[in-house]
C-alpha positions in Angstrom: 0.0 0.0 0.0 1.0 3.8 -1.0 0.1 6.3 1.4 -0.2 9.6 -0.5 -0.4 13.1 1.5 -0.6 16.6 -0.1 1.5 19.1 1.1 3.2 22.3 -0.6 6.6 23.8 -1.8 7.4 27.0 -1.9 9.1 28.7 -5.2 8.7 32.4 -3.9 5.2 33.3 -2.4 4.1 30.4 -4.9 3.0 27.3 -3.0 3.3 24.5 -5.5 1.7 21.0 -5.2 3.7 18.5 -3.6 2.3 14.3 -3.0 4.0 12.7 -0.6 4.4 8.7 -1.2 4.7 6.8 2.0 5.4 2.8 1.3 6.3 0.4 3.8 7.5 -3.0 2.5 9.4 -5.9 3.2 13.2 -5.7 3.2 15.6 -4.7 5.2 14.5 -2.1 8.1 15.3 1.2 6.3 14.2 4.2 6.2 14.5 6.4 2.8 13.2 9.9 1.7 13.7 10.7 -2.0 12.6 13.6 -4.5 15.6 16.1 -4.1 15.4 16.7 -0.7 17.9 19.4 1.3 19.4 18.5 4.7 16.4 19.4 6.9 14.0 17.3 4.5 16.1 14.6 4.9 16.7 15.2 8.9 13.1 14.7 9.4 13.5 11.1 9.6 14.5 11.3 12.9 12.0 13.6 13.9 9.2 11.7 12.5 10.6 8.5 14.5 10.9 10.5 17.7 7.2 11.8 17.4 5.7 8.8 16.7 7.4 7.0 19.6 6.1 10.2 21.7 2.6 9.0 21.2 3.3 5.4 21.4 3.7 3.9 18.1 6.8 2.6 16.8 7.6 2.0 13.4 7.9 -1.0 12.0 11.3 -3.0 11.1 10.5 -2.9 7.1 12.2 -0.8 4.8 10.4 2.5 4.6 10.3 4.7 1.5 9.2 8.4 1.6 8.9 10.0 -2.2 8.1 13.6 -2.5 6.7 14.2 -6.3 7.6 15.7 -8.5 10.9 14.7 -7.9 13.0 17.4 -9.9 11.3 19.7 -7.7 13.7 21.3 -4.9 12.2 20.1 -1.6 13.1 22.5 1.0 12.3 23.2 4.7 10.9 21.8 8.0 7.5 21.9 7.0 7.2 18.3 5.3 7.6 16.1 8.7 4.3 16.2 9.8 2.8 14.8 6.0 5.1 12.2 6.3 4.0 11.4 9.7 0.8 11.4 8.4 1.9 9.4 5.6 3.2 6.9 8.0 0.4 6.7 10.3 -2.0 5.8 7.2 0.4 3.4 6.0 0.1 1.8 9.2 -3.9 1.7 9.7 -4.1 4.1 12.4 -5.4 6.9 10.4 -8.1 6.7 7.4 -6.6 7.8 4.2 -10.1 9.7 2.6 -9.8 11.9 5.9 -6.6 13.4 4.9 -7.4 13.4 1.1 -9.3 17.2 2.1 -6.2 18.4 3.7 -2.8 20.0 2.4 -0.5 19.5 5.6 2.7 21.6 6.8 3.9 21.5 10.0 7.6 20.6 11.9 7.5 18.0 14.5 9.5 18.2 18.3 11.0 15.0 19.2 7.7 15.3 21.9 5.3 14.8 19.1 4.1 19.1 19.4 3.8 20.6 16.2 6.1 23.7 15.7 5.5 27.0 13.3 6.4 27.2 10.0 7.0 30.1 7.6 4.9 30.4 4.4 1.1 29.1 6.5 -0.8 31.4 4.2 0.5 30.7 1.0 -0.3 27.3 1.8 -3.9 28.1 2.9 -4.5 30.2 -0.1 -2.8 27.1 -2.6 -5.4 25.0 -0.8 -8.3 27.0 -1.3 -7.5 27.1 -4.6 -7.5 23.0 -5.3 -10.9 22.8 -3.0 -8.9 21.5 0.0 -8.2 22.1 3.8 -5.2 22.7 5.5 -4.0 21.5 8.2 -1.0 23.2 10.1 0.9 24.1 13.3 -1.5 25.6 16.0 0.9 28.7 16.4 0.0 29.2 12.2 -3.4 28.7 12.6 -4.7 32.5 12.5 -2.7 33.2 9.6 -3.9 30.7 7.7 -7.8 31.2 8.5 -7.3 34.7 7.6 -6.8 33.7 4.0 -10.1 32.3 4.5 -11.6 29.2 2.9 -14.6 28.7 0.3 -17.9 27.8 1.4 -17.4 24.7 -0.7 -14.5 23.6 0.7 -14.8 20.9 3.1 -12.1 21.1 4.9 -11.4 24.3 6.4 -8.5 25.1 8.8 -6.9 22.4 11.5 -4.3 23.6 13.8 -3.5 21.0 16.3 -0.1 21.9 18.5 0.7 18.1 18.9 0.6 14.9 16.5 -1.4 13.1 19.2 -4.1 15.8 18.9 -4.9 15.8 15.6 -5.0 11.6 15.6 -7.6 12.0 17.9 -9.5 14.8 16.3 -9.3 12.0 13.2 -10.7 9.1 15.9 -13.6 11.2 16.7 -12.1 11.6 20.5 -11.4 14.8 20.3 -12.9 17.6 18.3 -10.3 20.7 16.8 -12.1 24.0 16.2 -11.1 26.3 13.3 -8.8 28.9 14.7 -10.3 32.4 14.4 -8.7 34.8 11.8 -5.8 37.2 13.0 -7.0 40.6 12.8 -5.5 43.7 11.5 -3.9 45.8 13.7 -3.0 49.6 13.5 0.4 49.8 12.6 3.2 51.1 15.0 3.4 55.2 15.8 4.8 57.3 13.7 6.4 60.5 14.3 4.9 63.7 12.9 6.2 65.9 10.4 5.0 68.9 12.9 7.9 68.3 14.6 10.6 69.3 11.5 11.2 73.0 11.8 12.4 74.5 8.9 13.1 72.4 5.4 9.9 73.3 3.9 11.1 72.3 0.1 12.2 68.7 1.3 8.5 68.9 2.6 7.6 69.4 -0.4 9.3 67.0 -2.5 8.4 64.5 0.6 4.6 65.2 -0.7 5.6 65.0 -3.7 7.4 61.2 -4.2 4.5 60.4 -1.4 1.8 61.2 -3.6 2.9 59.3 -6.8 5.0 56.7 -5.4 8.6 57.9 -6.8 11.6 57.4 -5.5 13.7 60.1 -3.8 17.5 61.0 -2.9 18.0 64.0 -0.3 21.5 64.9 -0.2 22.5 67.3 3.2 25.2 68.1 5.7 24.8 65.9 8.9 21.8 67.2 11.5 20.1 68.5 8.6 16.8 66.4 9.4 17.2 63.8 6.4 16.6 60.5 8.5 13.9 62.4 10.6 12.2 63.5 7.0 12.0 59.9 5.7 10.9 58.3 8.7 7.9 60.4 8.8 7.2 59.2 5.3 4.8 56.2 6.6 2.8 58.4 8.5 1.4 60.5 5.0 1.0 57.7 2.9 -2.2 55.9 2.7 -3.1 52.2 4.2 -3.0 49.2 2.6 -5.7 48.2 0.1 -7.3 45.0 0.8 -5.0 43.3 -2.5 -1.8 45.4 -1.4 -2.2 43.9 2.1 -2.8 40.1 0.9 0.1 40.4 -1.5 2.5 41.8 1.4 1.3 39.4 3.9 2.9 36.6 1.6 6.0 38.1 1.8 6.1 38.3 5.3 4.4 34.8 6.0 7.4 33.4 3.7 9.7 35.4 5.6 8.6 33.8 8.7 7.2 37.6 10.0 3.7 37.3 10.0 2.5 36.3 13.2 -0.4 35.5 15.3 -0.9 39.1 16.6 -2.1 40.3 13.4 -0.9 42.8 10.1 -0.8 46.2 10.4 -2.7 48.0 7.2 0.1 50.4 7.5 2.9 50.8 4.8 6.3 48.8 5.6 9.4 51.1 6.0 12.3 48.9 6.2 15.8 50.7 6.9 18.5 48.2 6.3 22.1 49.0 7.8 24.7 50.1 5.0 26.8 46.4 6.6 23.5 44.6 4.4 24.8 41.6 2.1 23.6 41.6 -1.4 21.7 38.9 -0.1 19.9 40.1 2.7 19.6 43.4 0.1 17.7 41.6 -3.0 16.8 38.2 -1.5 18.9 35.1 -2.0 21.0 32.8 0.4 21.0 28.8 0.9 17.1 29.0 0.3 16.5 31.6 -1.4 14.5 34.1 0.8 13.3 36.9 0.1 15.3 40.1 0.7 14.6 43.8 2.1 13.2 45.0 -1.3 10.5 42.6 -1.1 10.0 43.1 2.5 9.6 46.9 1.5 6.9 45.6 -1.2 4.1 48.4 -1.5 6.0 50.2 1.4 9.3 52.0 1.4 12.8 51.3 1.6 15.4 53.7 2.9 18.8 53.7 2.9 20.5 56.0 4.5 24.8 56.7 3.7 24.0 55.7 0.3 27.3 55.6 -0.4 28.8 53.7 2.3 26.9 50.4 0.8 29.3 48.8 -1.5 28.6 49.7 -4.7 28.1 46.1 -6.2 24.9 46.0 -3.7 23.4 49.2 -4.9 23.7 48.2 -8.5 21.6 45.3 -7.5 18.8 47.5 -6.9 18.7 48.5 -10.6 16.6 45.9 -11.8 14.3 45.5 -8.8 13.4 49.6 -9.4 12.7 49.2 -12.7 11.0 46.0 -13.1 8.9 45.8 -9.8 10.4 42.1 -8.9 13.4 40.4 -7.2 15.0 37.7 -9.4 16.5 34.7 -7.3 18.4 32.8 -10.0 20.1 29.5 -8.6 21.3 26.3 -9.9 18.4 24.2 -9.4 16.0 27.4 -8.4 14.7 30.6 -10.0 12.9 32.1 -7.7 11.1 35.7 -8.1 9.8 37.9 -5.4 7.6 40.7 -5.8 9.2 44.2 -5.3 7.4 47.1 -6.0 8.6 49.5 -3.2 9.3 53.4 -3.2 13.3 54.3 -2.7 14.2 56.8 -0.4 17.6 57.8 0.1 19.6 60.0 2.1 23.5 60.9 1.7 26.3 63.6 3.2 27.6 65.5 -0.2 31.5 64.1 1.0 32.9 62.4 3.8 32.8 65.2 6.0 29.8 66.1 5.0 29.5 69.6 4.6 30.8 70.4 0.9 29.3 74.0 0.1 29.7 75.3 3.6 33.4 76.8 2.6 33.5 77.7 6.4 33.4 74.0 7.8 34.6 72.0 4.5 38.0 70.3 5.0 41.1 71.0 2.2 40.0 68.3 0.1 37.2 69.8 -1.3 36.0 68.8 -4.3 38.4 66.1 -5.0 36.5 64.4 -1.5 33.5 65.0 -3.0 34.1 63.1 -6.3 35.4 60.5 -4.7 32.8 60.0 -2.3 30.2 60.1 -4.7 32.0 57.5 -7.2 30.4 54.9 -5.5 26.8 55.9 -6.9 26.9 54.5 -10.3 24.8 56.9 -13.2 22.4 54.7 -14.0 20.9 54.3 -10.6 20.8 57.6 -9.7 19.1 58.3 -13.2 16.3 56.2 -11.1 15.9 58.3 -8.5 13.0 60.7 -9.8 13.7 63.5 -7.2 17.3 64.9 -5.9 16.4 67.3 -3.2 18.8 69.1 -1.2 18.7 69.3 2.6 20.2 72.2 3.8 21.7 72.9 7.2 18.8 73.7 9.7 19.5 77.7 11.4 18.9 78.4 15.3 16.6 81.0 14.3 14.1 77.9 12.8 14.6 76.1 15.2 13.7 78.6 17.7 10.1 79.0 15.7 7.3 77.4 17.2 6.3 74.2 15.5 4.9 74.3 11.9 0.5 75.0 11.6 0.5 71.7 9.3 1.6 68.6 10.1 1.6 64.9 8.7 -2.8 64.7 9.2 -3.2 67.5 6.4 -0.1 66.3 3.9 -1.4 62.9 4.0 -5.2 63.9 3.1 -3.7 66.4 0.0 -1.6 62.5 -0.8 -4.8 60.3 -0.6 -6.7 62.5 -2.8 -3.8 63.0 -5.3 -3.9 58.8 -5.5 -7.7 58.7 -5.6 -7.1 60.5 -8.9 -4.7 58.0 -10.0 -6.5 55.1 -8.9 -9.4 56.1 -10.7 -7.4 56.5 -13.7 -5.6 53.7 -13.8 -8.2 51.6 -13.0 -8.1 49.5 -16.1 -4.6 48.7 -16.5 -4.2 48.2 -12.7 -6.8 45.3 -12.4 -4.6 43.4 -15.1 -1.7 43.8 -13.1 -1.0 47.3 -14.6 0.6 50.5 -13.1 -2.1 52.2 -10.6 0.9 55.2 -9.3 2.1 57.9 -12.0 5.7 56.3 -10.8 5.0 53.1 -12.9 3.5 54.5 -15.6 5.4 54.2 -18.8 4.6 53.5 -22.4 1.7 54.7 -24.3 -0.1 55.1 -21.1 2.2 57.8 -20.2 2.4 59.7 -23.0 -1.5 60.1 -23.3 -1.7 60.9 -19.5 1.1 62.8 -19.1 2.1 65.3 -22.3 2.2 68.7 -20.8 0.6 71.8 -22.7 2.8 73.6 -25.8 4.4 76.0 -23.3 5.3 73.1 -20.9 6.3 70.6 -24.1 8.6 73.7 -25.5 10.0 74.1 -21.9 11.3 70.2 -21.2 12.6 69.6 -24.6 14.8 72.5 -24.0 15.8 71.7 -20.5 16.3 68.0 -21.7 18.8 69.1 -24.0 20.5 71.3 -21.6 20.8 69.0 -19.0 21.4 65.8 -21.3 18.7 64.0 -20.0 18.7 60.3 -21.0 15.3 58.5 -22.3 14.7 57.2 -18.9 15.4 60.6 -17.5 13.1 62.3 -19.5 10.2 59.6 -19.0 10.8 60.5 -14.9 10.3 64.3 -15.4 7.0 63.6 -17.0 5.9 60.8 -14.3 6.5 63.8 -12.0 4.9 66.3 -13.4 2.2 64.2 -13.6 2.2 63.9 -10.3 2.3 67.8 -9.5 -0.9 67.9 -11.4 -2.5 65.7 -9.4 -1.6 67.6 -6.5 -2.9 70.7 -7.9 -6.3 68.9 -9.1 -5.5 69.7 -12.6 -6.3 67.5 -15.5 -3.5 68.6 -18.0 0.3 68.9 -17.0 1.0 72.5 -17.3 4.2 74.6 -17.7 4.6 75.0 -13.7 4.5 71.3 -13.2 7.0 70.6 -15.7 9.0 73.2 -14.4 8.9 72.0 -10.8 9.5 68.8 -12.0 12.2 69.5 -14.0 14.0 71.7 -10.5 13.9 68.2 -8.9 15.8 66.0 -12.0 18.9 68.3 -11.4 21.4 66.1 -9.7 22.0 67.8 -6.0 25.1 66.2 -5.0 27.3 67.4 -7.8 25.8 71.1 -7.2 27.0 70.9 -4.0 30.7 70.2 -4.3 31.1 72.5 -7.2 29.9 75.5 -5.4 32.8 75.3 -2.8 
């Protein structure tokens, strides 16, 4: 007799069909597990054996074979023990196999026979939605996974036993699981207000701005200038999650192993990584191929700040990830691709002192420091980075002013209408997996959303050729002005948009060290 088991594999936040084949023949006392299985795959035989001895069952001295199908499929993870448990135990008698035909199972085994988390529950629930299935998981998993909620049709529904013995019993009609109740949504952590930044009203500006269509930024200032506090009051003016942004981000996390049991936050993620970060950990990778901090950042924002103290073969790697939307994992026997559609923002010193342009405070190097600093930041990344604002130097006298009339409440309601705009307009294209943010627009699309009036058309074809914008550059000052128009509730870029738009392309960093 085969025993077969459904359970899942993950390829990114795609769960893909995996039948585990339990046989138990005559032979030599053995125990096998096949189908390109890593290390902890294969380790589970011993966990498997220690459960089930837990409980009270031993296995039996015949040679034991454990296929996971399709076998060219990379089998990775904890999560397979417990459907070869289960395997096992219908191979044996004890459980009936059409019980567990509902069920996709996932779930690491102690040597006690409890059932320990797992990353990647609500893929998995979803996956077994989809194929009219149940899942059964860890207890720890169980909210996640009954938040992805299962059809009416589906028989199955959500088990989450925390031990082995438990769910034998739910199966023996001794005991009786209930479905575990959905996490809930939480309000996100607190975030500061930008009330409390004195001062710097065009980096406020260009903050609404890239907030408001989604672009991606670069401030460039002398240290204390406010650059880190100005981007990490960018969560608190950007708008929640939608119900499809928050599903798609809460697969991220769950394969990340950072969705938990206390719920998701509908706010935006704002992930900071230190400029130490590893390609890796940067744009996803390592022995399994998880997903990094620009898919972590997915509908959110990423902010780096030193830009140029990451080494420069790690900030290249974001080149692809900006302009495509998606991290791409290629390995040996994997290709793996994450979804990455997050908003830059950056924040740098002009040199290594930092304070190129003051001629005052500037050490002797000046600008040779500055070039060399800035070396590091390769052309065609920065030619991604929509806006280049400058930061400068906050005075005593602004900061002796009392705090600012309007704070992060009335920029983010200016924001959410701006996007309401854009969401209406790129309705269409966004339900097939189009652009919905002027940021992403590109094409055809933007051309017939975007061409300013004949005075603003006149104005950016000289200014292109001026500055020597390149195609892409070009493209961004439109995306932008777009976006100004928005802001302003017009329906047609005009000249001022363009112009504005145009003030922001300049390159900041350059400006500075020349002026010393």
């Amino acid at each position: 007799m085969v025993a077969h088991i459904e359970t899942v594999a993950f390829l990114g936040v795609e769960a893909r069909p995996v039948d585990v084949q339990v046989q138990i023949a005559g032979g030599v006392p053995a125990f096998s597990i096949v189908g390109l299985a890593d290390k902890a795959v294969g380790e589970s035989r011993e966990r498997v054996r220690a459960a089930l001895s837990a409980i009270g069952l031993g296995l039996p001295p015949k040679r034991i074979t454990v296929n996971l199908a399709p076998a060219d499929l990379p089998k990775e993870g904890s999560h397979y023990d417990l459907p070869i448990a289960l395997g096992l135990l219908v191979a044996m008698g004890v459980l009936p196999a059409q019980e567990l035909e509902r069920y996709v199972v996932i779930g690491e085994l102690s040597l006690d026979g409890a059932i320990n988390a797992v990353a990647g529950a609500l893929p998995a629930a979803i996956a077994a939605n989809g194929r009219g299935r149940g899942l059964i998981c860890p207890d720890d998993c169980g909210p996640e996974a009954a938040w992805a909620g299962m059809g009416a049709d589906n028989p199955g529904g959500v088990l989450a036993p925390r031990s082995i013995i438990q769910l034998v019993n739910h199966f023996k009609g001794t005991q009786v699981l209930a479905e575990p109740r959905p996490m809930k949504s939480v309000e996100g952590r607190a975030v500061p207000d930008l009330r409390d930044i004195k001062g710097q009203e065009s980096a406020k500006r260009a903050l609404e701005v890239a907030a408001a269509g989604g672009h991606n930024m670069l401030m460039v200032g002398p240290p204390g200038s406010g650059k880190s506090m100005l981007a990490s009051r960018l969560p608190g003016i950007l708008p929640p999650l939608s119900p499809r942004e928050m599903l798609e981000v809460s697969m991220i996390a769950s394969i990340a192993g950072e969705l938990t049991a206390t719920g998701m936050g509908r706010a935006r993620a704002f992930r900071a990584p230190h400029h130490s970060a590893s390609m890796a950990a940067l744009v996803g990778g390592g022995l399994r191929a998880k997903p990094g901090e620009v898919s972590l950042a997915h509908r959110g924002v990423l902010f780096l700040d030193e830009l140029p103290e990451f080494p420069r073969q790690v900030l290249d790697s974001l080149r692809q990830p900006l302009e495509t939307g998606e991290a791409v994992v290629a390995r040996a026997n994997a290709h793996v691709t994450y979804p990455a559609r997050f908003q830059l923002v950056a924040a740098m010193n002009p040199c290594r002192c930092g304070h190129a342009g003051d001629a005052s405070r500037a050490c002797p190097r000046v600008p040779r420091c500055v070039a060399d600093y800035q070396s590091k930041l390769s052309g065609p990344l920065l030619d991604r980075i929509d806006i280049h604002v400058e930061v400068p130097p906050v005075s005593p006298a602004d900061l002796a002013l009392p705090p600012p009339a309007e704070g992060s409440a009335e920029v983010a309601a200016r924001i959410a209408a701006a996007r309401e705009v854009q969401e209406a307009r790129y309705a269409d294209v966004a339900t097939a997996g189009g652009p919905s943010l002027n940021a992403h627009v590109e094409g055809e699309l933007l051309d017939k959303v975007a061409t300013p009036d004949a005075p603003g058309l006149a104005l950016l074809t000289e200014a292109a050729e001026r500055m020597r914008l390149t195609a892409r550059g070009y493209h961004r000052v439109l995306r932008v002005a777009r976006t100004l128009a928005d802001l302003d509730g017009a329906e047609h870029v005009r000249r001022i948009h363009v112009a504005e738009a145009l003030a922001y392309r300049e390159p900041v960093a350059g400006r500075l060290g020349a002026a010393v």
